[in-house]
N, CA, C and O of each residue as an XYZ file, in Angstrom:
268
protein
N       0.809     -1.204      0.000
C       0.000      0.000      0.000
C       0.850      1.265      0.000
O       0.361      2.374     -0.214
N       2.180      1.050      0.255
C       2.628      2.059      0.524
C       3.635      2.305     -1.261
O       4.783      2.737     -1.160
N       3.258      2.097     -2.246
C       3.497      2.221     -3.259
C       2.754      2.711     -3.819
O       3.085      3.365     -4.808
N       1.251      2.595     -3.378
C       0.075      3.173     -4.306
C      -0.307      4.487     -3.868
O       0.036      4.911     -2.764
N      -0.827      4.987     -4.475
C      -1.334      6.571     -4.241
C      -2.946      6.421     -4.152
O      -3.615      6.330     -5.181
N      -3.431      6.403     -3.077
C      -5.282      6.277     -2.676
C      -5.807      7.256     -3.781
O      -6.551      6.877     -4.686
N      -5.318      8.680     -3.625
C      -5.363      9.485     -4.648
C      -5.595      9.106     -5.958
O      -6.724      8.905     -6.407
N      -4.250      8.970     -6.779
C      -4.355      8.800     -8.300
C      -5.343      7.509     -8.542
O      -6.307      7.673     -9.290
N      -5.075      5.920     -7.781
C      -5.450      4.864     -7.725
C      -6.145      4.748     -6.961
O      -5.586      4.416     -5.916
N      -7.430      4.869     -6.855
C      -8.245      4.273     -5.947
C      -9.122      3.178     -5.742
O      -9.792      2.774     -4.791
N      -8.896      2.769     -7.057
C      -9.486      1.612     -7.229
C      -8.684      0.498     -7.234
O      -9.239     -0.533     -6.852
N      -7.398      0.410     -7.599
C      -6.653     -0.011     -7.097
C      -5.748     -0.304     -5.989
O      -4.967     -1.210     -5.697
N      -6.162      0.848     -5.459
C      -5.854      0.950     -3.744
C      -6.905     -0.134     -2.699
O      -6.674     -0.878     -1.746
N      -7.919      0.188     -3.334
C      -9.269     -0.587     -2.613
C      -9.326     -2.151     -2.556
O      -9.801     -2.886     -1.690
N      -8.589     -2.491     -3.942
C      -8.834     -3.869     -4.219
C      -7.451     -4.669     -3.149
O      -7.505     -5.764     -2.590
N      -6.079     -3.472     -3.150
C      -4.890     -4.644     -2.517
C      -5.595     -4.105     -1.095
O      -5.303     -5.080     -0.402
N      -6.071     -3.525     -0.506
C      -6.522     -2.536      0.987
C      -7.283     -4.327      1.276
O      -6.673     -5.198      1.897
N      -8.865     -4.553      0.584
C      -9.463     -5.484      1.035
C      -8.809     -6.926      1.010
O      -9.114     -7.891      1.710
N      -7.944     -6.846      0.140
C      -7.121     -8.357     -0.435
C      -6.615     -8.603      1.286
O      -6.968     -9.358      2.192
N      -5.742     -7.663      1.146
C      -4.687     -7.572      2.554
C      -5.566     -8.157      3.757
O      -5.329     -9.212      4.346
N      -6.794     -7.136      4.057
C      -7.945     -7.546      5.041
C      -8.120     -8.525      5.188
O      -7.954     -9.116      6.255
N      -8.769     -9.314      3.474
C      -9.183    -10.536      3.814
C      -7.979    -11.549      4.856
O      -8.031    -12.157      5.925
N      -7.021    -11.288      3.864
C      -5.936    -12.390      4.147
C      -5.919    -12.665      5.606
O      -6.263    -13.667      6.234
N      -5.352    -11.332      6.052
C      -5.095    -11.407      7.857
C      -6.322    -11.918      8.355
O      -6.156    -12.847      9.146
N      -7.462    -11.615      8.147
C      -8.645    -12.013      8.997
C      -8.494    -13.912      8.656
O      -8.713    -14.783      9.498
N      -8.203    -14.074      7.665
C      -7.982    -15.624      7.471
C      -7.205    -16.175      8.340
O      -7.592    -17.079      9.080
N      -5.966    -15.672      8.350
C      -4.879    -15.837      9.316
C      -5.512    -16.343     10.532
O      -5.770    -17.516     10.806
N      -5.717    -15.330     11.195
C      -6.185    -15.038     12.485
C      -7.040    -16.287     12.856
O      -6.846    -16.638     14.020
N      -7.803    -16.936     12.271
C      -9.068    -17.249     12.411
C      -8.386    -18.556     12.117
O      -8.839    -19.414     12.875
N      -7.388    -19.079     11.233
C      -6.958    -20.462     10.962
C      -6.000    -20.325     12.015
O      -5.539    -21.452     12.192
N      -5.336    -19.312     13.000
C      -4.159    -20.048     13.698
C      -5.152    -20.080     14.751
O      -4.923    -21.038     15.489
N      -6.342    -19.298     15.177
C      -6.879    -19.867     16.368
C      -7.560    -20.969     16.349
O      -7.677    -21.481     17.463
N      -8.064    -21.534     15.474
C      -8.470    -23.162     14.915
C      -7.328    -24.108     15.100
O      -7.489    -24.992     15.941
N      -5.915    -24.048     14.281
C      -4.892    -24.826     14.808
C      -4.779    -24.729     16.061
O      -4.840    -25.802     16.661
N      -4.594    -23.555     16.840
C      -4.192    -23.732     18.152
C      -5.494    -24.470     19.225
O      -5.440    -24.910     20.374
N      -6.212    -24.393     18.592
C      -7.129    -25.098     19.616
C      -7.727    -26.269     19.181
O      -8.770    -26.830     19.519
N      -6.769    -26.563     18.271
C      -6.759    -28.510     17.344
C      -5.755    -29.076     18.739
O      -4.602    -28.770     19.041
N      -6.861    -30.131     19.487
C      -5.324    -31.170     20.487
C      -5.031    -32.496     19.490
O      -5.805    -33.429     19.274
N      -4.063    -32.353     19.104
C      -3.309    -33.322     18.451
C      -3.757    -34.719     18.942
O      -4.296    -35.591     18.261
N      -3.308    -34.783     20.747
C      -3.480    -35.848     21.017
C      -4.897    -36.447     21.522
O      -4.909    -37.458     22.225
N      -5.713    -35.997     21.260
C      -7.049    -36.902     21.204
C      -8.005    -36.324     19.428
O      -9.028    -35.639     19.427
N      -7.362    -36.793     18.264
C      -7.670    -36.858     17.018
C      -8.479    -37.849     16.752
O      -8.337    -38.850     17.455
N      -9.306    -37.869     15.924
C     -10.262    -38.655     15.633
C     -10.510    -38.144     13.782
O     -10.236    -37.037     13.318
N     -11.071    -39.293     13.048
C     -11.735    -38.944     12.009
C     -12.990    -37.848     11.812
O     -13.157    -37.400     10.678
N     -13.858    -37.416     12.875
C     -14.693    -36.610     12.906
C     -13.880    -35.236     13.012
O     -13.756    -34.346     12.170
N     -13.283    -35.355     14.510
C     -12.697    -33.931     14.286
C     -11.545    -33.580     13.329
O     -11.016    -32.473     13.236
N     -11.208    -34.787     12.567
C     -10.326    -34.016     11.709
C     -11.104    -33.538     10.024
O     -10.533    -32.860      9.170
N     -12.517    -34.123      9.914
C     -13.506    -33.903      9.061
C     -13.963    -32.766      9.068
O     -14.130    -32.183      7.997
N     -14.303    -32.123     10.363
C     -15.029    -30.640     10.948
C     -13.747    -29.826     10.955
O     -13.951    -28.613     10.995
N     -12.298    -30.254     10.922
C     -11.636    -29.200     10.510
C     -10.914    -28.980      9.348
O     -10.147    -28.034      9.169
N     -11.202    -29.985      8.452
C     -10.969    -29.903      6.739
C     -12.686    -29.200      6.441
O     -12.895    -28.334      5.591
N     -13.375    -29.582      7.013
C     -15.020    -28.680      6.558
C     -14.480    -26.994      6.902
O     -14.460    -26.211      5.952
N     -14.140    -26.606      8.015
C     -14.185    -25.357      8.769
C     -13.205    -24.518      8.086
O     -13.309    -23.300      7.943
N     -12.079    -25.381      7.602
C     -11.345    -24.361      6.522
C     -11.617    -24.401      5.134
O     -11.175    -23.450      4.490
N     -12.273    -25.323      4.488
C     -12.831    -25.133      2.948
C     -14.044    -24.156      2.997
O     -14.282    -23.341      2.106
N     -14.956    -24.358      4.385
C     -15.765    -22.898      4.633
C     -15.052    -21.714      4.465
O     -15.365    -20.911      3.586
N     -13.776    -21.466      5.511
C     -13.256    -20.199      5.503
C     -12.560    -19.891      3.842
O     -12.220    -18.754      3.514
N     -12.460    -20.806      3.130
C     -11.622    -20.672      2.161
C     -12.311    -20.452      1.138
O     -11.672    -20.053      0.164
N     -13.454    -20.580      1.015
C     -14.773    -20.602     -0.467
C     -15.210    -19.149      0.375
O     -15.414    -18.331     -0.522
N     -15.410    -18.567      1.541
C     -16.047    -17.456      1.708
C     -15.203    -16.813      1.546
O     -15.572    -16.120      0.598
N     -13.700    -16.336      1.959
C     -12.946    -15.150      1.548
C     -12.965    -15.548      0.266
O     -13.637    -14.716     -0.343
N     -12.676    -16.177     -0.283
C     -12.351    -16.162     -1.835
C     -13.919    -15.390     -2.564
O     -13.933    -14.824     -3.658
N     -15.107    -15.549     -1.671
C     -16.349    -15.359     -2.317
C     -16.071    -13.612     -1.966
O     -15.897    -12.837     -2.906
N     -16.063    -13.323     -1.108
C     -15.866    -11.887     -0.169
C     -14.580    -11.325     -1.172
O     -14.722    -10.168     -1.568
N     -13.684    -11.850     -1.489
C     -12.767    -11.086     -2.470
C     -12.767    -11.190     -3.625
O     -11.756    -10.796     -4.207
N     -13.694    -11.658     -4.286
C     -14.532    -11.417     -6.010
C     -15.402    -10.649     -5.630
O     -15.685     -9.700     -6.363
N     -15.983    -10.799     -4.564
C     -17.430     -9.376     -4.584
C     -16.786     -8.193     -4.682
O     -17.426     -7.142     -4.715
């Protein structure tokens, strides 16, 4: 962002501004999911609900950053 001019580019400013957003909010939201994955009591369910919980998070930012 700090290459672009909000000014001249603003539409281009807008698009890396929300990109960036999305990303970190992804971040955030997949390391507090890992961190609160316990390794040692794994099972096929909970490892189902957390391949589901990130193809959710991953089809909605991707949906949220084409809109």
């Amino acid at each position: 962002l700090q290459v672009l001019s909000q000014d001249e580019t603003p539409f281009i400013y807008s698009l890396v501004f929300g990109e960036g957003v999305v990303n970190d909010a992804t971040s955030v939201v997949l390391f507090n999911a890992i961190q609160n994955f316990d390794l040692g009591n794994i099972n096929t369910t909970k490892l189902l609900n957390f391949i589901g919980s990130f193809l959710y998070l991953f089809s909605t930012s991707a949906i949220i950053g084409v809109a």
